[in-house]
N, CA, C and O of each residue as an XYZ file, in Angstrom:
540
protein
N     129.683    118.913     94.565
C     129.005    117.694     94.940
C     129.290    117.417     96.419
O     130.448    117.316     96.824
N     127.994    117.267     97.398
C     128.490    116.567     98.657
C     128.334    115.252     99.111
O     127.469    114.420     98.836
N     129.321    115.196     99.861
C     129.147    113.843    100.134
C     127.959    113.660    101.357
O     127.563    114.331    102.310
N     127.542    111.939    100.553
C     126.268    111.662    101.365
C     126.336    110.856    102.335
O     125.317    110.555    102.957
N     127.924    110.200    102.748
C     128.121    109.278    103.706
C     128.973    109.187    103.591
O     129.597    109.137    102.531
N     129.567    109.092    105.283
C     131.142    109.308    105.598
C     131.485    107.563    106.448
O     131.275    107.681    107.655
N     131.779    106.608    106.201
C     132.105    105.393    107.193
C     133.986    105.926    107.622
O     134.875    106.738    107.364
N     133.585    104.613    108.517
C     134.754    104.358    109.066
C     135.101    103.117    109.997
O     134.511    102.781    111.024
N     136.259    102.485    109.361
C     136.056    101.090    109.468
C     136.390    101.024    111.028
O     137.056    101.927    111.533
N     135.724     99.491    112.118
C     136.416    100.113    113.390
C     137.170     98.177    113.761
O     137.572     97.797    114.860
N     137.144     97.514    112.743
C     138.074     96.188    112.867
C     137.286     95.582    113.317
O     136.272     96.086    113.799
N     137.576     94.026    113.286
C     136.718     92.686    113.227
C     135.620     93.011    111.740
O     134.409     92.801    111.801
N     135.923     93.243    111.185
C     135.512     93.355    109.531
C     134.119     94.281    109.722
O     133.197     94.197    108.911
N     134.082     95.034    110.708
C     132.587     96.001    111.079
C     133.153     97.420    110.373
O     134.284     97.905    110.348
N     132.036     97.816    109.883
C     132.033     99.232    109.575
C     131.365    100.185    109.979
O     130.307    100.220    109.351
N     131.469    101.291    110.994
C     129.990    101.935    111.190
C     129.945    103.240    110.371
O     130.845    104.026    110.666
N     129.019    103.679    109.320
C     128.279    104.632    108.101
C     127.597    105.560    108.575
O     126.565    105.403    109.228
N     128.220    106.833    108.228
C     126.931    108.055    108.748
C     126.344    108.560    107.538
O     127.022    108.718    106.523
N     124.437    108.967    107.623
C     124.516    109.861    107.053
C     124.214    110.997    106.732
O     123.026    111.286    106.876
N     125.044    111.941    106.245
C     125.480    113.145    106.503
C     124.283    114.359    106.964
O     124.241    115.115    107.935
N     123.423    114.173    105.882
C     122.427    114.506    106.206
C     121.040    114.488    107.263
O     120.116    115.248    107.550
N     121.431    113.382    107.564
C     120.017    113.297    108.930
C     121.026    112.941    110.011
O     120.390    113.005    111.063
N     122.328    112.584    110.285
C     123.193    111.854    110.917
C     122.844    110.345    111.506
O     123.280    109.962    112.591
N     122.110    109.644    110.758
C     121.679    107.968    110.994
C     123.008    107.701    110.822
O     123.891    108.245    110.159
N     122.968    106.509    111.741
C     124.062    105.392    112.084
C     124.043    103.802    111.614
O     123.148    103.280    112.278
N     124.459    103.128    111.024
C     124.605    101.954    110.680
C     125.484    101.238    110.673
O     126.259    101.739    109.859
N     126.052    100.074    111.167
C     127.255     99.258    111.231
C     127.036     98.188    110.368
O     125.974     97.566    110.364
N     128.186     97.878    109.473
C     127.744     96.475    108.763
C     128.703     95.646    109.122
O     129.841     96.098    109.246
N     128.432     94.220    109.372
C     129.838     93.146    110.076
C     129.325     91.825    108.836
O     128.203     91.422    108.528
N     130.652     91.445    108.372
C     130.633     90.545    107.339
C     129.795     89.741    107.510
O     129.179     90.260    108.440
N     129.130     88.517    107.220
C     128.455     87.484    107.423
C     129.667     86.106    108.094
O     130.893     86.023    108.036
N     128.832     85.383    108.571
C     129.442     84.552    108.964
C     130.475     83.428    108.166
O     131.314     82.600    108.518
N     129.922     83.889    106.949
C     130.300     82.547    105.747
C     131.305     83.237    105.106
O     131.648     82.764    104.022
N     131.937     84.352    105.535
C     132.797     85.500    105.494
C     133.847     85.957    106.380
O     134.257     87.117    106.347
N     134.352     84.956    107.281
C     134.929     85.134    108.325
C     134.269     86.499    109.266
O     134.989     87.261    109.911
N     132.651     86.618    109.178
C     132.827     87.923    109.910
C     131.510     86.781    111.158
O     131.166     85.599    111.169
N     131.143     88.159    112.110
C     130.146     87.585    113.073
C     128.304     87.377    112.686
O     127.334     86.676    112.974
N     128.623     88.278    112.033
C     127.091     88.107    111.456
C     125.980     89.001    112.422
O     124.757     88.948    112.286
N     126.751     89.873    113.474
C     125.530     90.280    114.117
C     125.288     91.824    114.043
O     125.123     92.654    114.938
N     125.329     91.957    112.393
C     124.751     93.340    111.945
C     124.526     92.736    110.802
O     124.920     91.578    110.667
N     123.824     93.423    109.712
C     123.687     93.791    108.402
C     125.512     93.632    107.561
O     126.589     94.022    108.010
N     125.216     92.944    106.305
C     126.426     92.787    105.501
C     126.062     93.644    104.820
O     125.000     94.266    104.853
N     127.251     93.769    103.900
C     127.216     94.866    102.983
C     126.351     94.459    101.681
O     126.099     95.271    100.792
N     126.003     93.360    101.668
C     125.258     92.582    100.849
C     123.732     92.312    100.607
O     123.006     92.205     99.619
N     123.537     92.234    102.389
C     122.342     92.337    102.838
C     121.566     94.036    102.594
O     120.362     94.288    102.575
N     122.407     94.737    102.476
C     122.653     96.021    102.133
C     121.504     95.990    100.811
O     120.315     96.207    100.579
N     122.483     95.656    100.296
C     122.417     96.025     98.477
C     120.791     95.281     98.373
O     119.873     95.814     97.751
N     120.672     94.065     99.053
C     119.694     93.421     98.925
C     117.855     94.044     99.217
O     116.784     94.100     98.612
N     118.673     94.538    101.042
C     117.372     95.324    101.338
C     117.006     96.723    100.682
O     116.001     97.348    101.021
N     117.806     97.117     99.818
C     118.246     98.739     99.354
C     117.121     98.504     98.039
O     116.393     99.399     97.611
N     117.162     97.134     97.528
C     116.636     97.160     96.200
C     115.190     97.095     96.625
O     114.395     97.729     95.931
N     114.797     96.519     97.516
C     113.331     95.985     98.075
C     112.795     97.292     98.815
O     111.610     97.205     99.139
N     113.363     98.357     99.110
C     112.777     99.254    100.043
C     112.828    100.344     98.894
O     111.994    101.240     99.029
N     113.695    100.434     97.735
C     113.677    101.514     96.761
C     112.335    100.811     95.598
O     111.564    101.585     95.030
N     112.283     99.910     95.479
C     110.844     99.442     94.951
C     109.413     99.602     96.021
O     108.267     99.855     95.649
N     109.776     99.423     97.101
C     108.651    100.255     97.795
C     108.184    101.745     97.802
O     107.115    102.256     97.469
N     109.217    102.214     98.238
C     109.389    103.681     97.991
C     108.558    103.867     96.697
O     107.399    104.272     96.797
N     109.139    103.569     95.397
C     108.380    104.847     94.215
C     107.221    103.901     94.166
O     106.393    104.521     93.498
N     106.559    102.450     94.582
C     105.504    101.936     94.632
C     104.674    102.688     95.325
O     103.464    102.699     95.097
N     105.448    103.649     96.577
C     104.108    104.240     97.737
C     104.210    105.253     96.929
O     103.046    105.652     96.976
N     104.913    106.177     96.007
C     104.868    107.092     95.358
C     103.649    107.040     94.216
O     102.602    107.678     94.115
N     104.004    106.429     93.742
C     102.355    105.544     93.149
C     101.405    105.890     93.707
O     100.715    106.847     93.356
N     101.239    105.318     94.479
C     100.250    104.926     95.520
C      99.609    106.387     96.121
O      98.399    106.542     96.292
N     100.643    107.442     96.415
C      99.994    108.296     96.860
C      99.300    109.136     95.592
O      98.124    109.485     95.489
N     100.421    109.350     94.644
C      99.424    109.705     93.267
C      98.212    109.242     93.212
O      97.538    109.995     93.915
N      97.590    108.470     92.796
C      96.734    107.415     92.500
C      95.894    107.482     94.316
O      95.063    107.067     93.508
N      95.650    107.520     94.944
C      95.293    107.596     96.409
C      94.705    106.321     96.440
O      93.486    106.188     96.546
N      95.519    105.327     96.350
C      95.559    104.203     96.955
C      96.565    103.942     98.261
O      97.762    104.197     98.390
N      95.474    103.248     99.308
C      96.397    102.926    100.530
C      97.031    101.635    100.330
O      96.388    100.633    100.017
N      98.671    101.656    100.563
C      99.567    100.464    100.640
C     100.031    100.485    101.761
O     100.945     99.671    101.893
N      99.691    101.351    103.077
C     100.472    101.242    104.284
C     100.609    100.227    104.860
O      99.568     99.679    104.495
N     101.155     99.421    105.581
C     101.043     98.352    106.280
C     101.732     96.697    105.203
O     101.988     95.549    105.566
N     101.806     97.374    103.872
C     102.907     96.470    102.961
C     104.043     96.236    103.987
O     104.611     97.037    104.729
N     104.261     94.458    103.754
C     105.372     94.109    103.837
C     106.182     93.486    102.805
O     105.699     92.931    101.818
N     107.689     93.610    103.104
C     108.496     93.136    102.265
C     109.521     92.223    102.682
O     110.288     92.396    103.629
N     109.472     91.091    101.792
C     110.625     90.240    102.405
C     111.750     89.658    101.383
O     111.458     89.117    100.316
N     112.865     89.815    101.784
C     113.842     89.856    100.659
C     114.692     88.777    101.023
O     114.976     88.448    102.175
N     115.176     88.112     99.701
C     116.061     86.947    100.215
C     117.298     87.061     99.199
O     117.196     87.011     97.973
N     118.492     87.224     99.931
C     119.670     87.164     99.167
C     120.479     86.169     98.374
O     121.393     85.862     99.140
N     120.595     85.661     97.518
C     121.142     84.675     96.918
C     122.449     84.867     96.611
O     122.600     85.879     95.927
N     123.678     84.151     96.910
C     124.926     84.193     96.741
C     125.507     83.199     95.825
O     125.200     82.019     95.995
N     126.518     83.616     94.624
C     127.352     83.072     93.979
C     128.797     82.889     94.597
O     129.349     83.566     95.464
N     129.213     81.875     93.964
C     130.898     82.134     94.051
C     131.510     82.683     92.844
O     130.949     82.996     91.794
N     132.907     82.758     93.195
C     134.249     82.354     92.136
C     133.363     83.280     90.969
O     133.010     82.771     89.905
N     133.041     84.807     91.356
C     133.401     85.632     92.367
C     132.309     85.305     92.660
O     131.366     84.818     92.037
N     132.609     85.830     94.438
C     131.890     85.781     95.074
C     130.975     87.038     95.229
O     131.541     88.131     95.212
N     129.579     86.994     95.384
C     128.744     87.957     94.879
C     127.438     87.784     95.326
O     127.133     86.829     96.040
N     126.481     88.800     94.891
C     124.994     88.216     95.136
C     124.478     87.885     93.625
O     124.553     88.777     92.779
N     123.965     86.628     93.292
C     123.639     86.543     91.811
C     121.941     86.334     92.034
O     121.248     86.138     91.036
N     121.431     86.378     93.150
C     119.469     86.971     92.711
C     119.214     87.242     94.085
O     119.467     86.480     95.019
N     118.537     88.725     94.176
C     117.944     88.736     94.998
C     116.484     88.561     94.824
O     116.174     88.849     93.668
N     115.326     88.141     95.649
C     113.965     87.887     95.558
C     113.987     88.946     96.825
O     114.735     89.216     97.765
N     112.291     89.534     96.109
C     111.760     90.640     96.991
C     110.142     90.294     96.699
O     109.670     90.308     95.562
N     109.407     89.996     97.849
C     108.246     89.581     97.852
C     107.371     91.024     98.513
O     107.842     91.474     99.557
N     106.510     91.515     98.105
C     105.837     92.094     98.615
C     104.127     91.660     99.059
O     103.343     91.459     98.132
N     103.826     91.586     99.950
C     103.024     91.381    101.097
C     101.673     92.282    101.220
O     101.297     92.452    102.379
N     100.919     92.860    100.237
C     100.087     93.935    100.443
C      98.789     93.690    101.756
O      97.961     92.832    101.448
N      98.610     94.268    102.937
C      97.900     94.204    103.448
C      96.241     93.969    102.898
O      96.063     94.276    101.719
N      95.196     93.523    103.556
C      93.811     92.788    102.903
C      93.032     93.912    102.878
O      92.295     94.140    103.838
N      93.081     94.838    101.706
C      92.421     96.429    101.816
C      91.461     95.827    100.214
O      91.145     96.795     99.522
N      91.088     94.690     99.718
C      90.373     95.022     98.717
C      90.776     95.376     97.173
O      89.816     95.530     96.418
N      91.696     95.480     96.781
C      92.340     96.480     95.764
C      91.865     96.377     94.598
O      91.571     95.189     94.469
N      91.590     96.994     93.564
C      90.921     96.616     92.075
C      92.206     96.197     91.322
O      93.346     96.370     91.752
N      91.900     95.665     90.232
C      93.053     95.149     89.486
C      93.257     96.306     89.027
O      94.447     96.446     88.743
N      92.658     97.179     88.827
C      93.347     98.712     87.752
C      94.361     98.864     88.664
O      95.476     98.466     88.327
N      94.123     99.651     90.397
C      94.966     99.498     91.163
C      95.994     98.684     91.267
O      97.058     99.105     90.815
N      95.970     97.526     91.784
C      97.447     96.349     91.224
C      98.104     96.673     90.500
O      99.316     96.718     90.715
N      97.449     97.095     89.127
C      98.314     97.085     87.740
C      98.863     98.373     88.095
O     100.055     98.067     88.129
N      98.827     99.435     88.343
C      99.255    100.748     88.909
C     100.486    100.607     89.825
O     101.558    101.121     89.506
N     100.337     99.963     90.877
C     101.795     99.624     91.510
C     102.481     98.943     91.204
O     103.617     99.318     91.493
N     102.429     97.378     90.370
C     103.213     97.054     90.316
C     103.931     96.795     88.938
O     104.590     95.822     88.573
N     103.619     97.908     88.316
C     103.872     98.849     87.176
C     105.355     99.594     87.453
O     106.372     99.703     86.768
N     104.988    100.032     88.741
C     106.697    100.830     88.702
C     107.532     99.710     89.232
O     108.705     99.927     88.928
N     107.425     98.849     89.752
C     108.546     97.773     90.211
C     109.732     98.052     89.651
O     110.640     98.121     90.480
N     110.051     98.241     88.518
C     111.672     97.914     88.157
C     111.894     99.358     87.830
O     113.081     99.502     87.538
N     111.270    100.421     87.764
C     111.459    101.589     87.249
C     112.524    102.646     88.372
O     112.967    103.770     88.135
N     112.654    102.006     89.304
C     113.123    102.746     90.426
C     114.613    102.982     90.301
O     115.266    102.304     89.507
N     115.230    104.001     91.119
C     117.096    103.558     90.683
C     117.537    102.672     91.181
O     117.906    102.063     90.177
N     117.925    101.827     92.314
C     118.595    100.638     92.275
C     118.298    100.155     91.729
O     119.232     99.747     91.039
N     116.598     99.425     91.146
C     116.693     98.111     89.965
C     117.604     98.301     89.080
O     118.250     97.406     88.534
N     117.775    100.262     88.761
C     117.788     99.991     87.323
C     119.525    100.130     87.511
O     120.014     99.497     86.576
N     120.404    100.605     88.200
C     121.321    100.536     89.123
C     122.512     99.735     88.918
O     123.612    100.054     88.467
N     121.966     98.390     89.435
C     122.499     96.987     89.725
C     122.806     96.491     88.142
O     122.323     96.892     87.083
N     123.824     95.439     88.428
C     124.286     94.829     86.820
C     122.872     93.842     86.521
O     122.136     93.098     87.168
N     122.976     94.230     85.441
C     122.073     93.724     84.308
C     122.066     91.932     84.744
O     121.009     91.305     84.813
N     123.446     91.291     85.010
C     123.656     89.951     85.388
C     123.303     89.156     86.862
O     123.535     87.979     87.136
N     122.591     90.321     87.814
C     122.127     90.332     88.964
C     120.605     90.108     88.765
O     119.915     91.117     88.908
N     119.904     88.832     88.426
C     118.714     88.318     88.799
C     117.840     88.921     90.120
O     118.003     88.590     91.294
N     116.883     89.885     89.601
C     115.154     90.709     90.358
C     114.504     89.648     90.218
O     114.227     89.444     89.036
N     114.149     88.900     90.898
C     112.967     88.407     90.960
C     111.960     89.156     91.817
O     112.286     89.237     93.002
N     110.728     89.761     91.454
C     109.854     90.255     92.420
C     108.448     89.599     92.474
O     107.661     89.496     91.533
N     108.294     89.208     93.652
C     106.861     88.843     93.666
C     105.915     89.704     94.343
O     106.326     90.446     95.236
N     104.305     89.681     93.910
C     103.808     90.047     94.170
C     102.177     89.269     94.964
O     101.227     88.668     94.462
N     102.575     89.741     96.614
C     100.967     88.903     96.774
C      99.591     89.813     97.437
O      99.565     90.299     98.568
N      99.130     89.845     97.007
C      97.651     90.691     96.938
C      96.591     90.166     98.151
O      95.471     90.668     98.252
């Protein structure tokens, strides 16, 4: 088995993540409500955007099956935080389909795989998906 990402922490609660394979770079710095600065990506924000871009992903996978165009989809994700523990208890992921016309057979085709992807299916069962969808 290889490994797919090597971090390494570099203090003030930042981490910068390689990975291994393409060598991309990413730093994550706690949030502010976290004793950190807030001026990267949390590890939270992470998990958050990870779920919204892996539901895009097998959605364009769809999409290319089916030869429907979704290019130009946006997505906007909002993290919701619990305490005591402290955690993310819902993320919302809105997707944004650009004004291409679409038939409802189509619709029903993408947003068919929504939860089928691996992070949805991934994440604890007690972690609230809300996904919306606007056409």
């Amino acid at each position: 088995m290889e490994t797919t990402v090597k971090s390494r922490y570099l203090g003030g609660l930042r981490v910068e993540s390689t990975h291994l394979q393409s060598g991309t770079k990413i730093v994550t710095d706690a949030p502010v409500d976290n004793r950190g600065k807030g001026e990267a990506f949390s590890p939270t924000d992470l998990l958050a955007t990870s779920l919204g871009s892996c539901i895009m992903t097998i959605m364009g996978i769809r999409a290319m099956d089916y030869e429907i165009d979704i290019e130009g989809t946006e997505i906007e994700v909002t993290k919701i935080m619990a305490s005591d523990p402290r955690r993310v208890s819902e993320v919302v992921v809105e997707f944004y389909f650009p004004d291409k016309d679409y038939s409802e057979e189509e619709k029903k085709l993408i947003e068919g795989v929504a939860g089928t992807s691996p992070v949805p299916l991934s994440l604890a069962t007690d972690l609230k998906q809300t996904i919306r969808f606007h056409w």
